[in-house]
N, C-alpha and C positions, 0 to 999 in steps of 0.2 A: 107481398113478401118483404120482411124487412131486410135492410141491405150491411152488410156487418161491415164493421173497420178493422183491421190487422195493423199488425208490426211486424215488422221482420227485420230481425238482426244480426249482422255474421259474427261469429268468434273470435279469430284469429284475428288482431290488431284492430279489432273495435269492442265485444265484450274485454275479451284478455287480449291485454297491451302488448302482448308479445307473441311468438310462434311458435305454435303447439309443438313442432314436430323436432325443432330444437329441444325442448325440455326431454318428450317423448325417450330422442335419443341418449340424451344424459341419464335418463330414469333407468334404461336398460345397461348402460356402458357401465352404472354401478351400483346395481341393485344384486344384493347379498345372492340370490336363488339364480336367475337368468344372467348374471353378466358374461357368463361363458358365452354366451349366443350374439354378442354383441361383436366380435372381432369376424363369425360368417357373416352378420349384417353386413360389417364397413364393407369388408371385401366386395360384394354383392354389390352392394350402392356406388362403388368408386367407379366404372367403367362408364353407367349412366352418366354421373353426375360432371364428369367431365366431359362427355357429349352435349350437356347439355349451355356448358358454360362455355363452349364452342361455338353455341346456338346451333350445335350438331339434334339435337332433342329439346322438343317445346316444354314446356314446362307443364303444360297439365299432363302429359306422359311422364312426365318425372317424378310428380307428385303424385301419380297412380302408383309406378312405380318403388319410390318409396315405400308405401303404405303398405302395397302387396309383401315387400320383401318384410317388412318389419312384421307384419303377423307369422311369416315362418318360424322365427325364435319363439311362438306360445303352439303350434301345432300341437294340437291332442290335449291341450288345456281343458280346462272345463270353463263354463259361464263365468259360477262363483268366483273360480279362482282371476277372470279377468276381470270383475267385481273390485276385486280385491286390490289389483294391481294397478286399477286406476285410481282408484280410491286413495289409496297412496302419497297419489302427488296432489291429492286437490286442495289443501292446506298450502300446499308452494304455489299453484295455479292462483287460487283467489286472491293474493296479497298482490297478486298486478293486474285486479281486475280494476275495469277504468269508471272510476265512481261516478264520473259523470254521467255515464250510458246508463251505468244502472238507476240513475236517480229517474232517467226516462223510461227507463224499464218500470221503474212502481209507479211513476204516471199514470203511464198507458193501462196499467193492471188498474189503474183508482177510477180512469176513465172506460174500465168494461172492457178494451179493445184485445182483439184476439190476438193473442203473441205465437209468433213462429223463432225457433232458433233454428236458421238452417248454414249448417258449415260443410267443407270437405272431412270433417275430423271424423272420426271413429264414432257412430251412433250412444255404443256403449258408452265407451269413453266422455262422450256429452254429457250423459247423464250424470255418470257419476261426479263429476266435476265443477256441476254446476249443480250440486246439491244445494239446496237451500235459497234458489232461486225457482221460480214459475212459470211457467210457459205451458201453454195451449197444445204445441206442439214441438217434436224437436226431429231434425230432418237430419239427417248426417251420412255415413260410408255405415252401409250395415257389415258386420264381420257375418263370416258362414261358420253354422256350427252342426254337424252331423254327429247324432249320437250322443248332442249335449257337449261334445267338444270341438274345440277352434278346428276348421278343416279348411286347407289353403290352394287344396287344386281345384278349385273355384276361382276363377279372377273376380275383385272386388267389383265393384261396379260405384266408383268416386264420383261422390256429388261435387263438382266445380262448375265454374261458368253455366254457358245454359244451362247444364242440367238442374240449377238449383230454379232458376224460373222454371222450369217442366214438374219438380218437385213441387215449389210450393201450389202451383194450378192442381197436380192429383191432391194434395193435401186437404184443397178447399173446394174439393168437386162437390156438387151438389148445394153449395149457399153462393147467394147472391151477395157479392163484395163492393163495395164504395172506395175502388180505386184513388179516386182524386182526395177523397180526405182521410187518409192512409198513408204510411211510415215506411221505410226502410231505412238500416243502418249498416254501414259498407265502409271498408276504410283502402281498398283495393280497383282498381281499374276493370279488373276480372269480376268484380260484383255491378259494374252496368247493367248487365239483364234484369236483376234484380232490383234497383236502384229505380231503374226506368219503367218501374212495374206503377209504381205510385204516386201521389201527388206531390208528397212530402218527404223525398231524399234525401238522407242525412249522411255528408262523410265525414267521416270520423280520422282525425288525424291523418289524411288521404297521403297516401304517395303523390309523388308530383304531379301524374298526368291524371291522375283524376282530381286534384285540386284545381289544377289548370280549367278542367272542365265543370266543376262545377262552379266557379268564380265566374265561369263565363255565363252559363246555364241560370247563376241567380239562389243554386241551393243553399240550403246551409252549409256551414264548415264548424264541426266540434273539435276544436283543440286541445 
């Protein structure tokens, strides 16, 4: 059986330089149709968010959090229409996309090797935004839609931390993969599982302790 090679590379401050859920917020706080729904969001988010910066609430409960409350402002949406509203900002998303990663992105596509994008961000939302780029796969936060539209008393179920190694294994159930000469691209501490899945680790303008770590470790550091 032949044994395939991957890449895998997270979103949030390593494709896109910056964070999603910033933008996200601004997109809603003054977009012409939904900005109404932007002042139950804050409300909503403020009680968390200061728990959290109390180190009252972890962060990956914050950032579920988050995400859950913000799909309440599109309840009873259709697909389309969340089509639409990502679609939106992907013209502002791509101008801080980090040309270096992508120049390893069409590498890895020149060298055959199977690409994964897996983030915490909104599955949809993935998509649409990273139009006109390719990948194999893309792993992300599925929204619930019943009926064809956004339905929120379902809690999401956010891909962070482990869950994104749990993800990318069901992703490639069934092929035989060549770990050690295989990619990942992480610019977060929270991307260790992932990171440590492969031969060839890549941090991407790393927060301090993972640069710490991987300075130590011997990986690369893309800056």
């Amino acid at each position: 059986m032949k044994f395939m090679r991957v890449a895998i590379f997270d979103f949030d401050g390593t494709i896109y330089a910056e964070e999603t859920f910033t933008l996200l917020m601004k997109h809603l706080k003054e977009h012409p149709t939904y900005h109404s729904s932007y002042k139950r969001f804050y409300r909503a988010i403020v009680p968390p968010y200061i728990a959290n910066k109390l180190k009252l609430y972890p962060d990956n409960k914050m950032k579920k959090r988050s995400m859950q409350l913000y799909l309440e402002a599109f309840n009873g949406l259709t697909k389309q229409e969340m089509d639409i509203y990502f679609s939106e900002i992907k013209a502002t998303m791509q101008q801080d996309f980090n040309a270096k990663v992508l120049e390893r992105l069409k590498r890895h596509q020149e060298e055959n090797i199977h690409i994964l994008l897996v983030s915490g961000a909104y599955t949809q939302f993935l998509e649409r935004v990273t139009d006109g780029l390719v990948f194999n796969q893309i792993i992300g936060t599925d929204i619930f839609y019943k009926d064809d539209k956004v339905y929120t008393k379902n809690a999401i179920n956010h891909v962070n931390g482990q869950q994104k190694t749990l993800k990318v294994h069901e992703a490639l159930d069934g092929h035989q993969i060549d770990w050690e000469n295989s990619y990942a691209y992480g610019d977060s501490f929270s991307d260790m599982p992932v990171l440590e899945l492969v031969g060839n680790p890549v941090a991407v303008r790393p927060e301090e302790k993972l640069r710490s770590l991987a300075n130590a470790r011997g990986w690369e550091v893309m800056d």
